[in-house]
N, C-alpha and C positions, 0 to 999 in steps of 0.2 A: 314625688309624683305617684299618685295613686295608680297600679297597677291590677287591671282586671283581666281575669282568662273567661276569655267566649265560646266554650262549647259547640263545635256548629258554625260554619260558614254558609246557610243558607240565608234567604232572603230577611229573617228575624234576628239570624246572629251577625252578616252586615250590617246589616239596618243597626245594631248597637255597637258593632265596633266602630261604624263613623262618627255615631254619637259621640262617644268616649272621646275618639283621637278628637274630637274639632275644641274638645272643653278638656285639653292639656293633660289628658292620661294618657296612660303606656297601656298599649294590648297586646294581648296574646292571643291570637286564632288560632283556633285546632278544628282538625277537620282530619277526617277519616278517606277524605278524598283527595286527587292531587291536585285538582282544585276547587276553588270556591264556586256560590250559587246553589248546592243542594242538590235534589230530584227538579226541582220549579226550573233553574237557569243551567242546568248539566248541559257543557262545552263541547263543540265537535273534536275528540282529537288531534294535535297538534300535528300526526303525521296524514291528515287528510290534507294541509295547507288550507286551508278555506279563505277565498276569497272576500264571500260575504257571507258572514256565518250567522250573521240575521236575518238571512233567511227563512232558518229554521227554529229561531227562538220569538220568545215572546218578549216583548217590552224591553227589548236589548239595549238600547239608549240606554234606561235609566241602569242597568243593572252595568254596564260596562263603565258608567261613570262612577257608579260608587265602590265597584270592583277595584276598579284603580287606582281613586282616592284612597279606599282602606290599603291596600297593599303596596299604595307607592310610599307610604307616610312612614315618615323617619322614626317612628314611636309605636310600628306595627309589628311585631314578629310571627312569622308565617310558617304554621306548623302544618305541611299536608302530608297526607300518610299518617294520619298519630291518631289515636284511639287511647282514651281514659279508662284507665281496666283498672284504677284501684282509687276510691274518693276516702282519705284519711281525713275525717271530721279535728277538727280543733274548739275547745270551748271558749264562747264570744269572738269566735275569730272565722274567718271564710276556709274553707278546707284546705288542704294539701291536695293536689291532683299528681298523680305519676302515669307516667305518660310513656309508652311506646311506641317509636317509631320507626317505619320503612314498612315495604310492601306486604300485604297481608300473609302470604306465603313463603316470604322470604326469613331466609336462616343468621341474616346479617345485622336487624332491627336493635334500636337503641335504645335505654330507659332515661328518661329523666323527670325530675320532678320540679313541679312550678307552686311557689307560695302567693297567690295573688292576696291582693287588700278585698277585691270581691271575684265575685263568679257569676257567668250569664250564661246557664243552662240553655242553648237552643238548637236541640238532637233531633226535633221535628218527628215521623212517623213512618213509618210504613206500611203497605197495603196488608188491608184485612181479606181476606180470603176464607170462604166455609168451605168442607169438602164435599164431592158428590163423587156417584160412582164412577170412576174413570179419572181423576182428576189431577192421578199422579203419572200420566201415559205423557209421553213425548209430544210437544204441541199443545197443551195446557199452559196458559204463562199468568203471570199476575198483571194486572193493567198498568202498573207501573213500571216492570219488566220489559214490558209490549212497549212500551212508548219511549222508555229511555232506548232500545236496540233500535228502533224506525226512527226516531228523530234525530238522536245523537251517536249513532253509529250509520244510519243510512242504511240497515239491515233488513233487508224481507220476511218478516217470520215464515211465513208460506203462501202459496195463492189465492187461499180462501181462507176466511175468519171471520167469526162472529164476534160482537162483545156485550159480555153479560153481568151484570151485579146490579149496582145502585149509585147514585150519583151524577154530579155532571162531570165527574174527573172522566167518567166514558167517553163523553164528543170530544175531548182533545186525543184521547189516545184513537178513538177512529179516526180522527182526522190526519194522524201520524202514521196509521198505516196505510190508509187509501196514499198520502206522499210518495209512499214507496211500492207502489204498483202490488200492492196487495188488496182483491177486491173484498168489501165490506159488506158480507151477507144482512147483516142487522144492527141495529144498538138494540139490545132489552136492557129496559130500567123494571128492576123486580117490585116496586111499588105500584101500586094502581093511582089513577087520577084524582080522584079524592083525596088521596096521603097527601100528593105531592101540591095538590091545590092548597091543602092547613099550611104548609110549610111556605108556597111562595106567593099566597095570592092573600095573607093576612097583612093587614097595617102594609098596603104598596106604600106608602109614604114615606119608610123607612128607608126601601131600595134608591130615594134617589140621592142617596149618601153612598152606592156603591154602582154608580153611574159607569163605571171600568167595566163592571162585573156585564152588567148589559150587552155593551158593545162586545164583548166575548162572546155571551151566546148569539147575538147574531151573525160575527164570523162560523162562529163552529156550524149554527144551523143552515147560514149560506153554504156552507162546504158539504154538510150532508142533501142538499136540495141538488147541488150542481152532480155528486156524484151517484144518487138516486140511491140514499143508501138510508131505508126506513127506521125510524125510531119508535116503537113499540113498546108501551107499559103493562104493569100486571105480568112481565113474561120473565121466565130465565133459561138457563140451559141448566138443566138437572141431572147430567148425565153424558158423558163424554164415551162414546165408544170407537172402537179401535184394538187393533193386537197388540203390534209394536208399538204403535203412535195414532195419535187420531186418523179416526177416518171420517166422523161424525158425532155430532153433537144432537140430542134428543131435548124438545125443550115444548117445556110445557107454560098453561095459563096458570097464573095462581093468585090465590084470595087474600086478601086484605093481611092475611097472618102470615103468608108468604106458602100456603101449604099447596101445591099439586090439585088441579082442578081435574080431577078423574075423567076422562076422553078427548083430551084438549093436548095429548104428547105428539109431537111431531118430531119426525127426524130432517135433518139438516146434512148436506154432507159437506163438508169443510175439513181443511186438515190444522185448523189453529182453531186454539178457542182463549178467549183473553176474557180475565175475570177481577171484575173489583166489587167488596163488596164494604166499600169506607175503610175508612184509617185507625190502626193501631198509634196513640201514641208511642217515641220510645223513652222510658220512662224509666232505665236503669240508672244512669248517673242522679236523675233526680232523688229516686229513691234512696240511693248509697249515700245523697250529701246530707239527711235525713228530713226533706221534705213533706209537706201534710199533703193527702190528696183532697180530691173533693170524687162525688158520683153524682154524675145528670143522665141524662134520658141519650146522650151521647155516646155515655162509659166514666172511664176515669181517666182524668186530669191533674194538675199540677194546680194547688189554689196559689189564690196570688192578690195583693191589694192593689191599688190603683197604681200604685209604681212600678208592677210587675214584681214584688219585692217576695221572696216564700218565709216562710216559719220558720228555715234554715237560717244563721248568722249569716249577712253578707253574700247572699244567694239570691237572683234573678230567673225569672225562667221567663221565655218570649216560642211564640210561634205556638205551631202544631199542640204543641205537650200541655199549652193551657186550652185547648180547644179546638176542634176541627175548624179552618174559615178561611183556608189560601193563601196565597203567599201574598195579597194585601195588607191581610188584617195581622198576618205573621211579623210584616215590615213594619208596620204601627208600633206594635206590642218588644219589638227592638228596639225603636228609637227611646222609650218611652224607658226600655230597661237600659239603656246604655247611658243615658242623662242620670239615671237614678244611681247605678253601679258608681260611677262616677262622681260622685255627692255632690249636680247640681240638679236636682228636684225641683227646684224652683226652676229651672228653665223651659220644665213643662207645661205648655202655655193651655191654652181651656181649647183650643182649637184642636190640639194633639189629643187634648183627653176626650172630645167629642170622636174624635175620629176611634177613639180606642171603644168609645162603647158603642158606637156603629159596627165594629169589627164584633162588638160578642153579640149584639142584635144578629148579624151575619150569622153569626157559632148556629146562635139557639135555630134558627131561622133551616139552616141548612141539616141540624137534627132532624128538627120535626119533618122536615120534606121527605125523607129520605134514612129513615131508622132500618134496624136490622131485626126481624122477625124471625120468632122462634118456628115457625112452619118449614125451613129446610131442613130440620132433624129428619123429616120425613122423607125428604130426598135421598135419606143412606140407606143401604142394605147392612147386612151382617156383616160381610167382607169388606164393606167400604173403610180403608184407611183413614183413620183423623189424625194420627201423629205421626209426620212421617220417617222421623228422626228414627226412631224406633220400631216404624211398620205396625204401629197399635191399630188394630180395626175395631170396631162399632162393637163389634161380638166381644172383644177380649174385653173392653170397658165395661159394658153394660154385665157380663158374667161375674167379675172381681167386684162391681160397685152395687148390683142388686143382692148378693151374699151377703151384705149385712157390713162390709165392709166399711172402715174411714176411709175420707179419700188419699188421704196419707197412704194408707195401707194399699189403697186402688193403683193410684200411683206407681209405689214400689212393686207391685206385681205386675201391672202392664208397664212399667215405661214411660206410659205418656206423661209428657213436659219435662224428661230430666234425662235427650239426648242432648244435642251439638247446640240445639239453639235455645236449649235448655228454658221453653213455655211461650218465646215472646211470638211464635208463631202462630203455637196448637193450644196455648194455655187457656185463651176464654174461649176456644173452640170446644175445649174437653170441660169444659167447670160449668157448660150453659147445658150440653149433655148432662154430667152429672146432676145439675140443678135439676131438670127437668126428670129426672129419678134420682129421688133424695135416698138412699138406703138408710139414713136414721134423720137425726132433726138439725143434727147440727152443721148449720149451711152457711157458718162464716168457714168450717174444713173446704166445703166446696168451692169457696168464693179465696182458699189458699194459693189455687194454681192461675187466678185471674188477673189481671189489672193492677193496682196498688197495691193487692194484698198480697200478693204474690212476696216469698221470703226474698228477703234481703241476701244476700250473698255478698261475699268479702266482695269477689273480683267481677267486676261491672262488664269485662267482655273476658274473651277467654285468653288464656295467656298460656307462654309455655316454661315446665318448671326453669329452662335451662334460661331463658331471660330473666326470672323475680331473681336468680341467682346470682345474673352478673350485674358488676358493677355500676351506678348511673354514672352519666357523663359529670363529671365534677361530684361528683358523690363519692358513693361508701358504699361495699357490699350488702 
């Protein structure tokens, strides 16, 4: 029985592990959560009791039946709490994965290690965020932050809130906080009307392959119509001010390159401010299994051929990590990798492969709408924070990197990208700065602390010496 380990319990790494189990293989789900669904299907609490807990979720049906199929099936083993902090490659063969588990804080967690026949990479992403002045004050959250504490904790961030970046991942999380009796000063999308018309008003013929995607933004736009809560483009919040914690957000128009329309800043007062501005892939286990990336007008991704299959022996990747496109096109891009993991490729019919290249139609579609523009460099001051691990501001970078400095050498003199979260945060935050002042030519150093290029590292999350020490369960020191 061919045995594969699935990366990721989200909507792409389900989606492959039912695949697998229904065509006679054994799986392994891992998941850094205590349970399945991801950021897309995150559960209310077990100790809320919830009566109808699809209330607050999206498309719960489908997600609660294939929840159950994957975990109730005699051939599923369910890893939550467990994090891949070290990918041992093997030649012609699928990796070794070691795996620690129990609470992320806890001093009791166990090692052990899984030899699968394959592997389905499906780690998904986390919010991108730029910095502006203020952005590290109490009351700042990331929109993804903002929407898991309102939806799936039923938690109020504060009275007033605005939400500012780029995307439509914005209308769901406004719509998560108005739930919870918190009023919605605004949605800013920081793109103007022309961006976002190249993105969604080209080849309409293609959307009606994502006919789901529709009826979304009609609820979401119903919901901002009912609670009168304005949706405004070309705008963002550039500036969060406050002592201890927000008091007020200052936010201005901006031009096509995202840069400050000079007499156009207004102040707002609110004491939350929720910011998305797109999705980071997370891209470390894929990196450590020694995967090829690809660069689009997106960022960096995970390449992949039509089976979801990488460059790596016996390696899959599905969802977010080959592409920004939702937990649709996430779910496709699993089924598609979990028949293939599973060595029946043939059972991928031309209907699933239509559907898979509707989902990167989606990718491309939701780039071009909605890119990230270098004009907020100019939202920072001198003091403005970029890395906050380390408290690196604007001035410390730009002083180490305009001396003449590598960025290697920038790096090791400020800090930034080599505290706790060591770049997946601040890394193409500080490499797009640094681009945009090269101190000499060489801008694949710049492009060292970004995306794919970013160095490999033994240990894929962090770990502590006193567990690589101890023994794994049926193991060896």
């Amino acid at each position: 029985m061919t045995l594969i380990a699935i990366i990721g319990a989200g909507p792409a790494g389900l989606a492959a592990a039912q695949s697998a189990l229904e065509h006679d293989a054994e799986v392994v789900l891992i998941d850094l959560n205590d349970r399945p669904g991801g950021q897309y299907q995150r559960e209310l609490p077990e100790a809320y009791h919830s009566t109808h807990p699809e209330a607050v979720q999206h498309e719960w049906k489908n997600f609660s039946r294939r929840r159950d199929a994957v975990l109730g099936h005699q051939n599923c083993r369910w890893m939550a709490n467990t994090v891949v902090y070290l990918v041992e490659r093997r030649a012609g063969a699928a990796p070794t994965l070691h795996l620690i588990t129990g609470e992320i804080d806890g001093h009791d967690r166990t090692r052990t290690a899984v030899h699968p026949d394959a592997v389905v990479i499906a780690t998904g992403a986390h919010d991108r965020v730029v910095p502006f002045p203020g952005w590290t004050l109490p009351g700042v959250y990331t929109a993804g932050a903002a929407q898991t504490l309102a939806r799936t904790e039923r938690v109020a961030l504060g009275r007033r809130a605005v939400v500012s970046g780029t995307g439509p991942f914005l209308l769901p999380v406004a719509t998560s906080l108005s739930q919870v009796s918190t009023e919605v000063t605004a949605v800013l999308e920081a793109n103007r009307p022309a961006t976002l018309a190249r993105g969604w008003m080209a080849r309409p013929w293609e959307l009606l392959a994502q006919s789901g995607k529709t009826g979304d933004l009609v609820h979401y736009a119903g919901h901002l119509a009912r609670h009168r809560i304005p949706l405004r483009t070309g705008r963002a919040v550039i500036a969060a001010l406050g002592d201890d914690r927000v008091e007020a957000a200052v936010v201005a128009r901006l031009d096509s390159n995202w840069s400050p329309i000079a007499g156009t800043e207004t102040t707002v007062e609110v004491d939350t401010i929720c910011v998305g501005h797109g999705f980071t892939p997370a891209l470390e286990i894929a990196r450590a299994a020694g995967c090829e990336f690809e660069t689009t007008s997106a960022g960096v991704f995970v390449r992949t051929d039509e089976h979801q299959e990488t460059s790596a022996p016996h390696v899959f990747a599905a969802g977010e990590i080959t592409g920004i496109g939702g937990a649709q096109a996430a779910a496709v891009e699993g089924q598609i990798a979990g028949l293939a993991a599973a060595g029946v490729a043939t059972a991928i019919t031309p209907a699933l492969g239509r559907k898979r290249r509707a989902a990167r139609q989606f990718v491309q579609r939701l780039a071009t709408a909605h890119p990230l523009r270098d004009g907020w460099h100019q939202w920072l001051r001198s003091d403005t924070v970029v890395c906050r691990c380390e408290s690196t501001t604007l001035g410390d970078l730009c002083a180490q990197h305009s001396a003449g400095n590598s960025l290697r050498a920038t790096k090791l003199n400020t800090r930034a990208g080599l505290g706790p979260c060591q770049g997946r945060f601040c890394g193409d935050n500080v490499a797009g700065i640094c681009a945009s002042r090269p101190a000499d030519n060489d801008l694949t150093d710049v492009m060292g602390l970004a995306g794919a290029h970013r160095q490999n590292r033994p240990m894929a999350q962090p770990v502590r010496l006193g567990e690589i020490a101890a023994a794994e369960n049926g193991g060896h020191r």
